[in-house]
Phi, psi and omega in degrees: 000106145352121181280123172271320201258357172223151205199170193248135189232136161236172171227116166298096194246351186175174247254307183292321166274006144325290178330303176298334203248015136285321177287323155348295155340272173296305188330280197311324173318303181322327226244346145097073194244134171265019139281158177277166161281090192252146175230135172312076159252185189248172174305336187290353167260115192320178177289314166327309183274320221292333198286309175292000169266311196301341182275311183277346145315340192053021193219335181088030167133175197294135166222167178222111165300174163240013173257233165259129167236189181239130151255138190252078213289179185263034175281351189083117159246202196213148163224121184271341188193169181266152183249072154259352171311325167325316172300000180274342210271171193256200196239117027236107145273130175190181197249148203291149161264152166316321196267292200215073194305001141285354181259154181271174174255120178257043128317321193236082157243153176268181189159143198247127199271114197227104177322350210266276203307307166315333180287290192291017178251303193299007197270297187266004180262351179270344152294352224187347185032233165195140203306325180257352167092356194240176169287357172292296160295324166299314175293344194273295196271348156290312187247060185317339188269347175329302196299346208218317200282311174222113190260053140290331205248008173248095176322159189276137182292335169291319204274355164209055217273143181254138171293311200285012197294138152271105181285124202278330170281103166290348180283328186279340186288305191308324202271289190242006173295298173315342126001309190282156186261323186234112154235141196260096186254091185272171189090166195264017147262109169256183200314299217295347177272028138235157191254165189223153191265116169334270230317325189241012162087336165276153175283118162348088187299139148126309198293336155221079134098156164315158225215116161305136136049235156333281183285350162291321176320294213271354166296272188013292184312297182313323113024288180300317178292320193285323179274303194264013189237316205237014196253314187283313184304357162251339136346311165274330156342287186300331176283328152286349180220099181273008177284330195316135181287118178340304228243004207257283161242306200248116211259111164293088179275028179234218188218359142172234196245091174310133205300167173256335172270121193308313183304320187293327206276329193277326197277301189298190189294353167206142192292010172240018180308134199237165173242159207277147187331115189093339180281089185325147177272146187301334174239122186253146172283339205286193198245151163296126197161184197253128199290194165286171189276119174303104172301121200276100171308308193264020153297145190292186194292168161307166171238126165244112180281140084161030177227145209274131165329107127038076158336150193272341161205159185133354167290146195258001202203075197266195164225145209236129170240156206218111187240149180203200199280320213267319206222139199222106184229141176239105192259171150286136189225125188259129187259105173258159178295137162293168188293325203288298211289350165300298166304315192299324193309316184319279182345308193295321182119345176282094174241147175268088153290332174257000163291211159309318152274021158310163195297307179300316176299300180310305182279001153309282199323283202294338148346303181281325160292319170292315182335000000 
């Protein structure tokens, strides 16, 4: 039976961090999780996307629990087992960061959602800001007693494990690396900036730098979810609304999803045969596990509370997927702004703060006026 009052909250900030926060989804689906999904977003996610976000929440749009939930930042994770024991845990739980394990990693933490505590936190970032310029540091230096008050509230280094870390004890990677629960894929290369092959089930070598190991597993994984669970959805998007416009956000250069299995492939009418849009491969690369909510022709549109419909042009960020028999790349597609849709966006409230408008970005500029 499904828990109503506690969820796991992740966040969607533009179309392409969508991508995480579907495979996000379904993993914890694979993993058979009684808590909801809830995913966050911003104005910057297309129309396009909001109904497939509304879909991996399972509720048909944003709800905000009132108990304990899990957060999810948008560095991305993988869920590997079911967490819903994590709902056991009090507020602030999280796992030691890598880099400096008294301060915690707030990919993952637990936490009770309370107006009280949001009033003082926005309180203490305007006093005291964060250290780190993120939410991290800001979170850290709030809940300052972590490293000491109770190690009830330190989570097993599996529940957020960063992939891309190089680890120095390899024995202990060895030891509890099967083990993890959570993978963190922090830093600023994700899954989707490699491109990766049905076919063999693996990420390109070579598409971002040589790849550890370690961390080509857990691509793999991400991967494996993403062709075989969240690739037909947007299939069925199109087949049900053949108006989207092609050109809009999500450009398909192939003609539907290619199988991952040699055999299913072999069996059709040629051996580089693709199946038609929306049309399952004989074999899904996805994980065993509980599938997505079958979209209801008369259910009504999502609904997403407390966010304005989608600009008519102004994503600073779309997605391009680009398919073929051999290869699956998910690119970024940076849109620019006229000087006008720039001032409106600002007027609007909608600023790209880890963007174009940062504080660094900002302080170029006027640098280069002063010169």
């Amino acid at each position: 039976m499904p828990v109503s009052d506690q969820a796991f909250v992740t966040l969607a900030t533009n179309d392409v961090y969508c991508q995480g926060a579907l495979v996000l989804g379904q993993s914890l689906r694979n993993h058979r999780a009684t808590r909801m999904l809830v995913v966050l977003i911003t104005p910057q996610v297309s129309g396009l996307l909001r109904p497939l976000c509304g879909r991996a929440s399972g509720v048909g749009g944003l709800m905000y629990s009132q108990e304990s939930s899990i957060e999810g930042r948008k560095d991305l994770q993988k869920v590997l087992s079911n967490i819903d024991e994590l709902f056991d845990r009090s507020e602030l739980s999280a796992a030691p960061d890598p880099g400096w394990p008294d301060c915690f990693n707030s990919g993952v933490f637990v936490f009770q959602p309370s107006l009280d505590t949001h009033r003082l936190l926005l309180q203490h970032a305007s006093d005291h800001g964060s250290f780190d310029g993120a939410d991290q540091g800001l979170l850290n230096s709030f809940f300052s007693s972590w490293p000491t008050a109770d190690i009830r509230k330190h989570l097993p280094f599996t529940y957020n494990l960063s992939s891309n870390t190089a680890y120095t004890y390899s024995p202990a990677f060895r030891q509890f690396g099967s083990s993890v629960k959570v993978v963190h894929f922090l830093g600023s290369t994700k899954p989707w900036n490699y491109k990766y092959n049905p076919q063999t089930g693996s990420v390109l070598d070579g598409s971002c730098g040589p790849v550890p190991q370690h961390e080509a597993s857990f691509l793999n994984l991400w991967w494996g979810v993403y062709h075989g669970s969240i690739l037909p959805l947007y299939g069925s998007i199109r087949h049900q609304d053949p108006h989207v416009p092609p050109g809009r956000t999500a450009h398909l250069s192939g003609v539907g999803e290619p199988c991952a299995d040699p055999a299913a492939r072999a069996e059709g009418p040629g051996a580089d045969s693709v199946p038609a849009v929306g049309e399952p491969c004989a074999k899904s690369a996805a994980e065993p596990g509980q599938a997505w909510p079958a979209a209801d022709p008369s259910e009504p549109p999502v609904a997403v509370a407390g966010t304005p419909p989608s600009p008519e042009r102004g994503h600073s960020e779309e997605v391009d997927l680009a398919i073929s028999v051999a290869e699956i790349s998910i690119e970024e597609k940076v849109v620019e702004l006229s000087s006008e849709e720039q001032r409106r966006t600002w007027e609007e409230g909608r600023i790209d703060y880890m963007g174009k408008d940062a504080f660094a970005r900002i302080q170029e500029k006027l640098d280069r006026f002063l010169q």
